[in-house]
Structures are given as C-alpha cells and as structure tokens.
C-alpha positions, 0 to 999 in steps of 0.5 A, spaced: 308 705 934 314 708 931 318 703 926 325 702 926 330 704 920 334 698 917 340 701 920 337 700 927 335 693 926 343 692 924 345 694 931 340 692 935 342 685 932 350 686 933 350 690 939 345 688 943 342 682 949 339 676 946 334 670 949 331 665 946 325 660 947 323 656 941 321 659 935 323 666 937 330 671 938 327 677 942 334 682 941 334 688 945 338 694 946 337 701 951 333 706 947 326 709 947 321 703 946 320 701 939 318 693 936 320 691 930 320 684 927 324 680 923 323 673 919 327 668 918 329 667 911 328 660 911 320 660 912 318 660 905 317 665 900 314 673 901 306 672 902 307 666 907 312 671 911 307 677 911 302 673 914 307 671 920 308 678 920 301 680 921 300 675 925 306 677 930 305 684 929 297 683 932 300 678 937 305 684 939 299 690 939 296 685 945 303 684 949 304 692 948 304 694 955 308 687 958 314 691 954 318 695 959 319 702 955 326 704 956 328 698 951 328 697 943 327 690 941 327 686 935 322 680 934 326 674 930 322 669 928 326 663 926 321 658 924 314 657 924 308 651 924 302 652 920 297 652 926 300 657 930 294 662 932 295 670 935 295 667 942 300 662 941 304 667 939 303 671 945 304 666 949 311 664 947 313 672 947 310 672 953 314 667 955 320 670 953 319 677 956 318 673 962 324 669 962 328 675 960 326 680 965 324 676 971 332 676 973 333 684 973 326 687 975 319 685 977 314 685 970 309 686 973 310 692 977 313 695 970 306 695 966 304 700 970 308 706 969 304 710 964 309 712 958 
C-alpha cells in the first residue's frame, strides 16, 4: 500500500468529495487507489494518536478490497472513545463506504475487479 506525500494529502482535502458518518471524514479525489489517515488535532497528544493510527490502519488492511481502485482517499478521524475496537472501526468505514458509493455503483460488483 503506497502512502501519500503531504502535498497530496492537501489536495486531496481542497479538491475533493466528502461524506461523513460519525467519527470519521472519508475525503476522496479520482487517482490511482491510495488510503491515507489523518488524525484530528484535538485527540490527544502523539502516542495516543499512533495508537488510533495503528488501530485505523489494521481496521483499513481488512476493508482493503471494499475500496474501489480508481480513487484516492483520505481517512479523518476527528474524535475518538476509548473502547473502540478494530471492528467498530470497520464497521463505521464500512458504513461510510457504503453510504458514499451506493448512489454511483453497486460495491459489491466492484470488489471483484481484480487490480
């Protein structure tokens, strides 16, 4: 998984779509499949930010496929509780993926094109 340059994260957050569902901002712009997160700055100080990170980022190697390929996407997380689990962090990017997408193509169909 090929992470962005801080310079893609800025035009990917100016020039890009946007949908929200709780906690999380999923940002995306037309491009070649890349994830990349971003941590609010009011969550706490840094280790308490990597350990969202990790957590969002193992929650994100599980929802790898739901992604559709011709998009880059950026992940905000602009608060969190401190009983959230991997899977209630897949399930609210999953949430969002559907909620996002179900309007322009069926999600289903495109999890199985084969990148």
């Amino acid at each position: 998984m090929e992470s962005l340059k801080r310079k893609e994260f800025k035009e990917i957050f100016n020039n890009s779509t946007r949908s929200s569902y709780g906690a999380y901002v999923m940002f995306r712009r037309p491009g070649t499949g890349r994830i990349g997160i971003a941590i609010s700055r009011n969550i706490g100080c840094h280790a308490y930010k990597n350990r969202v990170r990790r957590t969002v980022r193992v929650a994100l190697s599980q929802l790898r496929s739901a992604f559709p390929f011709s998009y880059d996407y950026v992940i905000l997380v602009r608060s969190w509780e401190t009983e959230h689990k991997v899977q209630d962090v897949v399930s609210g990017i999953h949430y969002l993926l559907n909620l996002t997408f179900s309007h322009t193509y069926h999600l289903e169909r495109e999890r199985c094109v084969v990148k």
